[in-house]
DRENDO-1510 file (C-alpha; in Angstrom, 1 decimal, always signed):
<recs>
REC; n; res; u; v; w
REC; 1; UNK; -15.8; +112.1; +132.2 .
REC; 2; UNK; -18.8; +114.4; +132.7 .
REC; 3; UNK; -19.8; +116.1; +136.2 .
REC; 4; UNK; -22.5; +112.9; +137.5 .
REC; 5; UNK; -19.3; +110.5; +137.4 .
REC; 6; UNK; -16.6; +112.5; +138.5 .
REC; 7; UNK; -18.9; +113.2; +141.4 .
REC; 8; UNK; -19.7; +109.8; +142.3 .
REC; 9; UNK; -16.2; +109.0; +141.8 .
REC; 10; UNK; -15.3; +111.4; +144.5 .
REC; 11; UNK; -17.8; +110.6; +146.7 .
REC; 12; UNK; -17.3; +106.3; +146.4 .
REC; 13; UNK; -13.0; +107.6; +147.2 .
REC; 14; UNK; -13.7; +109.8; +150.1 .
REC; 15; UNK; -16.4; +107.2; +151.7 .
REC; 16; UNK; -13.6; +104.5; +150.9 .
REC; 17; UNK; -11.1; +106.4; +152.9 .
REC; 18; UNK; -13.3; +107.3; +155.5 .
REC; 19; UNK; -14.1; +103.1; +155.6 .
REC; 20; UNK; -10.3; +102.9; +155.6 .
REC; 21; UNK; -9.1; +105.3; +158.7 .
REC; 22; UNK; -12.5; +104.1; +161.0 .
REC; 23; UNK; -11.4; +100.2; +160.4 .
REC; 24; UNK; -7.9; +101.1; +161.1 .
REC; 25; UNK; -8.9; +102.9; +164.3 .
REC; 26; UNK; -11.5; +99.8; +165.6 .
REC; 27; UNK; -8.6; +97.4; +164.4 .
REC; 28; UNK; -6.1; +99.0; +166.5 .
REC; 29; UNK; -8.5; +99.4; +169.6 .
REC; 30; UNK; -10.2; +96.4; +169.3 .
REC; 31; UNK; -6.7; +94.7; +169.5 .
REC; 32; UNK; -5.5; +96.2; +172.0 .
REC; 33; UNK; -8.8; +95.8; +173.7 .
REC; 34; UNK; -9.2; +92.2; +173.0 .
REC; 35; UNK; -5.3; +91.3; +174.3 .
REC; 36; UNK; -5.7; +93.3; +177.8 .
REC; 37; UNK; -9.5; +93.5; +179.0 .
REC; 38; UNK; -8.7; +90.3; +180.3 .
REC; 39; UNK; -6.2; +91.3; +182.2 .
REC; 40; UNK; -8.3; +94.3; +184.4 .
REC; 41; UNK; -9.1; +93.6; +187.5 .
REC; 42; UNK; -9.8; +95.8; +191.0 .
REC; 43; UNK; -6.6; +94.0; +192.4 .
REC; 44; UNK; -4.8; +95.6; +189.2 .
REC; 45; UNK; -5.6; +98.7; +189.4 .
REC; 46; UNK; -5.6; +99.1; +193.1 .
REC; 47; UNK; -2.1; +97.1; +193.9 .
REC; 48; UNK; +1.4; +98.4; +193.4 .
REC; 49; UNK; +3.8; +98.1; +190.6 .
REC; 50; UNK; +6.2; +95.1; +191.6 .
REC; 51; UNK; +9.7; +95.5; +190.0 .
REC; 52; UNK; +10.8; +91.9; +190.2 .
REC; 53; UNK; +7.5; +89.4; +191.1 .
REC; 54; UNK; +4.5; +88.5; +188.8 .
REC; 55; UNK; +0.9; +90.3; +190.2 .
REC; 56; UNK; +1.9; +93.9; +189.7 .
REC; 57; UNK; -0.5; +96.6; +189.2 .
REC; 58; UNK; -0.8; +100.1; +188.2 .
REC; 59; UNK; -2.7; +102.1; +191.1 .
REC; 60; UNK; +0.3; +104.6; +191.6 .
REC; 61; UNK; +0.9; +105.1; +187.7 .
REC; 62; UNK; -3.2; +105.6; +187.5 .
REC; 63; UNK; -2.9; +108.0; +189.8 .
REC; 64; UNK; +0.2; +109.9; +188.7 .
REC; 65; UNK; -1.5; +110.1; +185.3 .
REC; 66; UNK; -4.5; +111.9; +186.7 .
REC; 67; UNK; -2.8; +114.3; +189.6 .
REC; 68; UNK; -0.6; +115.3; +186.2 .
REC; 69; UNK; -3.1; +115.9; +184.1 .
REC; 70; UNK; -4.8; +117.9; +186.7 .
REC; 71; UNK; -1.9; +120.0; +187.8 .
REC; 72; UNK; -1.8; +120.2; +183.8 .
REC; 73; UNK; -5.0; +121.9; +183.2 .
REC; 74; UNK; -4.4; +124.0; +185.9 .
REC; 75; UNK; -1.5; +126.0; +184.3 .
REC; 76; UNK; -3.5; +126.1; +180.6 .
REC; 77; UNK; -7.3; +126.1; +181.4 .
REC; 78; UNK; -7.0; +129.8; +182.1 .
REC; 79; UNK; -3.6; +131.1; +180.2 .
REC; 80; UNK; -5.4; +129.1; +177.0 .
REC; 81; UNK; -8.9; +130.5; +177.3 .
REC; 82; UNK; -6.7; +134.1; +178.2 .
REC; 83; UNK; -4.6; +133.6; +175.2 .
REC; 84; UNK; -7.7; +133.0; +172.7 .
REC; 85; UNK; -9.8; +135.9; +174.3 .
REC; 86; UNK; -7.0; +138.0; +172.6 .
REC; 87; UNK; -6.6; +136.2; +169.7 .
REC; 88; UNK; -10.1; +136.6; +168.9 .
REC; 89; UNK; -11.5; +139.6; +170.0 .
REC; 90; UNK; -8.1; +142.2; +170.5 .
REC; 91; UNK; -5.6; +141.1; +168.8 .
REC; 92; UNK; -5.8; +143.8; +165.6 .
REC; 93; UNK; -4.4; +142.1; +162.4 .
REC; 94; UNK; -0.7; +143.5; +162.3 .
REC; 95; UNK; +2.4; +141.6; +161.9 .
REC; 96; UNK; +2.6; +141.5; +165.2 .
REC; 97; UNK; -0.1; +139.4; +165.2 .
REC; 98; UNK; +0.9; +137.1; +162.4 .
REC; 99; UNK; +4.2; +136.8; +164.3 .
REC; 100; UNK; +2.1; +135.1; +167.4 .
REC; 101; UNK; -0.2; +132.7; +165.1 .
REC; 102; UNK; +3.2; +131.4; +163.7 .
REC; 103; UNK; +4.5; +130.5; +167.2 .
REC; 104; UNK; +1.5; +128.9; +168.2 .
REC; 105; UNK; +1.4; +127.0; +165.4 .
REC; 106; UNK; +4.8; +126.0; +165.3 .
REC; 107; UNK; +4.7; +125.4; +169.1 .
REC; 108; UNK; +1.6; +123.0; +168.2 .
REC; 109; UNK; +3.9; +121.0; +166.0 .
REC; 110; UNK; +6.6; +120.8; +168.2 .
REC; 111; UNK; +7.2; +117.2; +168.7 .
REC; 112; UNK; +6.2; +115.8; +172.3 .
REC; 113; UNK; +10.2; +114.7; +173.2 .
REC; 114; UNK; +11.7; +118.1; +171.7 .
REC; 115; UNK; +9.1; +120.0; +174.5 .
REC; 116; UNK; +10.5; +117.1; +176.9 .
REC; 117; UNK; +14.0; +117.7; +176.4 .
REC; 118; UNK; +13.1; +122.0; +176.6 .
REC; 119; UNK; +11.3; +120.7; +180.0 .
REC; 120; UNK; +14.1; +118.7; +181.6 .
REC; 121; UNK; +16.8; +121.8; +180.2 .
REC; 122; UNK; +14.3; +124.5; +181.7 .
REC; 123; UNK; +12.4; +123.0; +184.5 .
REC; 124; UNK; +14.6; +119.8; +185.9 .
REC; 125; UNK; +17.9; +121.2; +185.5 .
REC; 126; UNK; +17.6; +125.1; +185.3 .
REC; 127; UNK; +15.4; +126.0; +188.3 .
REC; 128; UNK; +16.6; +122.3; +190.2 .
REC; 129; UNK; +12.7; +120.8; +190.5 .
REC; 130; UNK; +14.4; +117.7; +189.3 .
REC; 131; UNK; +12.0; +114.6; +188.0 .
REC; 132; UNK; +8.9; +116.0; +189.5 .
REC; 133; UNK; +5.6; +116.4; +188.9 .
REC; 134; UNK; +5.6; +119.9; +188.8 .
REC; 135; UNK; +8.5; +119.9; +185.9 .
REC; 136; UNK; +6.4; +117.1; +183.9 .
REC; 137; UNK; +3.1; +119.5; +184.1 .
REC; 138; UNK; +4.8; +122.4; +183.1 .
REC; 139; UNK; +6.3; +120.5; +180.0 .
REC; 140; UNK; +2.8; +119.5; +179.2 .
REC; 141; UNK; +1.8; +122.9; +179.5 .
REC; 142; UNK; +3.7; +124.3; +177.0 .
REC; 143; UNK; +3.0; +121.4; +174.8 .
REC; 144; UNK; -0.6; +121.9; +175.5 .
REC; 145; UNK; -1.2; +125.4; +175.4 .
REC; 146; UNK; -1.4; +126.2; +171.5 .
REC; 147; UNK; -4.1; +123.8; +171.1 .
REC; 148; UNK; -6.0; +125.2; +174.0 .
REC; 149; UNK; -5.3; +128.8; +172.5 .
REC; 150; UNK; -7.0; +127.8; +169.1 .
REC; 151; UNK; -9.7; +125.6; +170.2 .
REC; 152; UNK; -11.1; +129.0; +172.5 .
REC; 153; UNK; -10.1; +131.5; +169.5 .
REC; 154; UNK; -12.3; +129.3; +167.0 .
REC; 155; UNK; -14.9; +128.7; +169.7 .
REC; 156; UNK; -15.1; +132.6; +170.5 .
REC; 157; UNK; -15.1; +133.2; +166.2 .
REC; 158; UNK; -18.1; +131.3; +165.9 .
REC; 159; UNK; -20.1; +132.8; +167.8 .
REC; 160; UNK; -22.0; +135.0; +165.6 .
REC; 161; UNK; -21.1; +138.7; +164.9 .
REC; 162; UNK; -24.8; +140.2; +165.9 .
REC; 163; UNK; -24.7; +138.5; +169.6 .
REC; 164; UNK; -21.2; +141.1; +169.4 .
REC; 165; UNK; -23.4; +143.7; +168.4 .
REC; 166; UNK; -26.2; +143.1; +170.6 .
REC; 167; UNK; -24.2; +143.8; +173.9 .
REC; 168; UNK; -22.5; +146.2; +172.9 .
REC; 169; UNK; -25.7; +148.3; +171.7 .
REC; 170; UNK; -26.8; +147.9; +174.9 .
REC; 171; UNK; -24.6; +149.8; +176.5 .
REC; 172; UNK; -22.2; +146.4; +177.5 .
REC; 173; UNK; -18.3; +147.2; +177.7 .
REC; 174; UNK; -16.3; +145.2; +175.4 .
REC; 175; UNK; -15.0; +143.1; +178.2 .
REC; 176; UNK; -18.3; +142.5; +179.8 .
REC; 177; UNK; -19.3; +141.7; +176.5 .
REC; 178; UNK; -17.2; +138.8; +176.2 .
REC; 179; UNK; -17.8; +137.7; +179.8 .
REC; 180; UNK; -21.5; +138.1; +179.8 .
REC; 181; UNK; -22.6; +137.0; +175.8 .
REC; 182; UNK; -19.6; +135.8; +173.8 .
REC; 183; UNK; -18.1; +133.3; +176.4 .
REC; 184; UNK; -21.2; +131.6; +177.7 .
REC; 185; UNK; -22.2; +131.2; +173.9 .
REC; 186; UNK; -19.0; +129.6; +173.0 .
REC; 187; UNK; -18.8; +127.8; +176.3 .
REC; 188; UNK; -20.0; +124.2; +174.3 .
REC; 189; UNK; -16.8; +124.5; +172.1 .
REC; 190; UNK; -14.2; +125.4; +174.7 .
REC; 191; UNK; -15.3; +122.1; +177.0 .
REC; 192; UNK; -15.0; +120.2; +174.2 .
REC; 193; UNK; -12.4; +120.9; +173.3 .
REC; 194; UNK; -10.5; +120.8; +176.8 .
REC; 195; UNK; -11.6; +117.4; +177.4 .
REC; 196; UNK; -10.1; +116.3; +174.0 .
REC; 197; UNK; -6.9; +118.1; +174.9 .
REC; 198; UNK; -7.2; +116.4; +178.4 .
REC; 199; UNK; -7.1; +113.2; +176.7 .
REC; 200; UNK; -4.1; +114.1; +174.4 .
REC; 201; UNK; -2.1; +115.1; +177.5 .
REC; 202; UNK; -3.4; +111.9; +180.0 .
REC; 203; UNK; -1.8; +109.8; +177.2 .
REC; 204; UNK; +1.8; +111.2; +176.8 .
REC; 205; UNK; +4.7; +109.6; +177.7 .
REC; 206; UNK; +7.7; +111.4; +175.4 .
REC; 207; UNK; +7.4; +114.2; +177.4 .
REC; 208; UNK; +7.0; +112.7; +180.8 .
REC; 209; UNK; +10.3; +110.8; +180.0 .
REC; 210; UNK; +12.8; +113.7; +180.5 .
REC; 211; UNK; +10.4; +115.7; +183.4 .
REC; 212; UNK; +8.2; +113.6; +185.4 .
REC; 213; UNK; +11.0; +110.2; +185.7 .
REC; 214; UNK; +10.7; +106.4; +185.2 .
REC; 215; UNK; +10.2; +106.0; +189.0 .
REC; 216; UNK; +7.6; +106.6; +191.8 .
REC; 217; UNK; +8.2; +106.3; +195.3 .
REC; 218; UNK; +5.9; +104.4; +197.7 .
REC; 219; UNK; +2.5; +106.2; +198.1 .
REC; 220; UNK; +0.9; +106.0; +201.3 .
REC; 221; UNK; -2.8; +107.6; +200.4 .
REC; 222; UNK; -3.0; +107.9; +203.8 .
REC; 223; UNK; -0.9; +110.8; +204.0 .
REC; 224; UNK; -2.0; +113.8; +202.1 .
REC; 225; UNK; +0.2; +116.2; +203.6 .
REC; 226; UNK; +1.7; +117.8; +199.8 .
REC; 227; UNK; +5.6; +118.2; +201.4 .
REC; 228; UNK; +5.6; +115.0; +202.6 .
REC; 229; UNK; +8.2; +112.6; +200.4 .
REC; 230; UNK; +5.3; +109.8; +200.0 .
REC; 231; UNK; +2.2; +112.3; +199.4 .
REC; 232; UNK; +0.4; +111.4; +196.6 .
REC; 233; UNK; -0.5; +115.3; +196.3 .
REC; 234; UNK; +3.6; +116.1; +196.7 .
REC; 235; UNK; +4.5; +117.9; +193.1 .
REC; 236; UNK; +8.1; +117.8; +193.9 .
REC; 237; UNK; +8.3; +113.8; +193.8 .
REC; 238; UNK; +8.9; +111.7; +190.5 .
REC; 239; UNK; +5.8; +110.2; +189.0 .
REC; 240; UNK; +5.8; +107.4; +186.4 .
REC; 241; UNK; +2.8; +107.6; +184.7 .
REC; 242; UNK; +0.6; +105.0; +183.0 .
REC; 243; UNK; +1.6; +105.4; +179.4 .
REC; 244; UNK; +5.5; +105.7; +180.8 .
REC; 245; UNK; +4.6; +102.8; +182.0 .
REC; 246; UNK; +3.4; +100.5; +178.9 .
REC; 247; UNK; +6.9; +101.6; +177.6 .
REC; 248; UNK; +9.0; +101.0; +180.7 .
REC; 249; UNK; +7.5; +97.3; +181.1 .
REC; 250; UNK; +8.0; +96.8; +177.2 .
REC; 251; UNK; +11.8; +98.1; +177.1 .
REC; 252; UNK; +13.2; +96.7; +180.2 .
REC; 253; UNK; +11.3; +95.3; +182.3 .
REC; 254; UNK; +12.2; +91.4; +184.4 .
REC; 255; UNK; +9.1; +91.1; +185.7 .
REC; 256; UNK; +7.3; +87.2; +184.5 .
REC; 257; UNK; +3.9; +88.4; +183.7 .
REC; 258; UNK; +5.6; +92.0; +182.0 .
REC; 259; UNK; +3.3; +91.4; +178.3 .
REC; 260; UNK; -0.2; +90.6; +180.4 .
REC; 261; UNK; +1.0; +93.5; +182.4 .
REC; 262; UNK; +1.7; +95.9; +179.2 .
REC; 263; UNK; -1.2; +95.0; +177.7 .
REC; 264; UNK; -3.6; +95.4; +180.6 .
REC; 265; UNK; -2.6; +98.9; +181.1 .
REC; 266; UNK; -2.6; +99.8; +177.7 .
REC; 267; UNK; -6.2; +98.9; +178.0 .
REC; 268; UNK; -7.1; +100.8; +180.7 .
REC; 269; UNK; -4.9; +103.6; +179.3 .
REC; 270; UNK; -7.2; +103.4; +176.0 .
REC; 271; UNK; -10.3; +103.3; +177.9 .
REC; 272; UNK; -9.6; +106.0; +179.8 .
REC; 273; UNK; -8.9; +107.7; +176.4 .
REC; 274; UNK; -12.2; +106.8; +174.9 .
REC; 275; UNK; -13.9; +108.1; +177.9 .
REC; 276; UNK; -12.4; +111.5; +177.6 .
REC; 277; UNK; -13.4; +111.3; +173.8 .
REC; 278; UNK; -17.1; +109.8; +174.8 .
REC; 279; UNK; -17.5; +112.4; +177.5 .
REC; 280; UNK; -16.5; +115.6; +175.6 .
REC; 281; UNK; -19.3; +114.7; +173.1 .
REC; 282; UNK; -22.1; +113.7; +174.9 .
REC; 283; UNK; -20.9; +117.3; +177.5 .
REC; 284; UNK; -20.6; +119.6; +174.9 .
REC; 285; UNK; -24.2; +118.6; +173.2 .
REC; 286; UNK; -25.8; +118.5; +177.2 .
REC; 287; UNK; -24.4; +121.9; +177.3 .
REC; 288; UNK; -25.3; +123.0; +174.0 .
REC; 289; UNK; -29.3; +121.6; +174.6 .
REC; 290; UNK; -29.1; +123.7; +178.1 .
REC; 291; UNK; -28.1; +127.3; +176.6 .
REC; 292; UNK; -30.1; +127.0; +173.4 .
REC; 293; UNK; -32.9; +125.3; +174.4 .
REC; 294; UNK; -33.4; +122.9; +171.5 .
</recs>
């Protein structure tokens, strides 16, 4: 086989599985899609979750899912961008350094109910936060933290060397360096990639099992007083979330309607998803267009 057919060859395989994963991926949202869109409404996403009687919605398991993922980012945003500021730019290549990039990576691909169990050992039972929001943020945390870390190290790497050079020549501490050239110039990268990380997080649920509980109480978003029991903004209550959920309707769950309601908030869950996806795009090239001026 000479070099014109193996490289047609390649290219007619790679397109083929490229065809492949993108039909898969439309097949699965499109079904999902097509079995739940009917089922959103503004009564469904603004009513309660009814245990026993048909009509149930999701507004408190909407809302736990984004007060989460909030208190979430919170705790990574700046330990992640932290962490990949020394990855990239101080961290000297030693074993030292080898030893970290092997315990991010291996905390990376950690799977989501091993870091739930570590949350519910650490966090629910060790320091007594119970099934809280607090204990199911942390757990997201540390199951969120390694991708933040590389996403900022990789952002911060591709910046090129000269812009280094350039502030530093002019007289620019290493620090202000980063603060004033290299982070601003990688800032396109590092949104993107938090708001596909914030998507990964707003749809876990193994992790949320064993930290964050199957249960919410009775919201009154009247009362945003964060001690009160019934707060929404209270981090020491349980808080089922949406994807918790999808599950806990589809394992257990008496309710009549419980499929119309599965399906309907898996819709909104993958929506929501797609948004995040949509958004981090079409952010990332605004931002890009604004500080290059292309």
């Amino acid at each position: 086989m000479n070099s014109n057919k193996a490289n047609r060859m390649s290219i007619f395989l790679i397109t083929c599985c490229a065809v492949l994963m993108a039909g898969i991926l439309l097949g699965l949202v499109g079904y999902i899609l097509y079995q739940g869109f009917s089922h959103i409404s503004l009564r469904f996403l603004t009513s309660d979750a009814s245990a026993f009687l048909a009509g149930g919605g999701i507004k408190n398991q909407l809302w736990n899912s984004f007060y989460i993922l909030f208190i979430t980012m919170l705790f990574t945003v700046p330990l992640g961008i932290a962490g990949g500021i020394y990855m990239a730019e101080y961290a000297k290549p030693n074993k030292l350094t080898g030893f970290m990039r092997s315990c991010l990576e291996v905390l990376s691909s950690l799977p989501s109910i091993i870091v739930g169990m570590f949350g519910m050992l650490v966090f629910v039972n060790f320091f007594h936060w119970e099934y809280s929001i607090l204990s199911g943020a942390l757990a997201l945390t540390v199951f969120n933290l390694p991708v933040i870390v590389r996403v900022c190290e990789d952002a911060l790497r591709s910046v090129p060397q000269d812009q280094r050079l350039s502030g530093l020549a002019l007289g620019l501490t290493k620090w202000h360096t980063i603060k004033k050239v290299l982070l601003p110039a990688a800032f396109p990268g590092i949104l993107t990639g938090l708001i596909l990380s914030a998507g990964r997080v707003f749809g876990e649920s193994a992790a949320l099992l064993f930290t964050a509980g199957l249960s919410t109480p009775n919201l009154d978003f009247t009362n945003w007083n964060p001690l009160a029991p019934n707060s929404p903004l209270n981090v020491f209550r349980s808080a089922e979330t949406l994807s918790v959920h999808i599950w806990a309707v589809n394992a257990d769950s008496i309710i009549p309607d419980a499929k119309q309601v599965a399906y309907g908030a898996a819709a909104v869950l993958v929506l929501c998803i797609l948004l995040f996806n949509v958004s981090a795009r079409c952010l990332g090239r605004l931002v890009e267009r604004k500080m290059t001026g292309k």
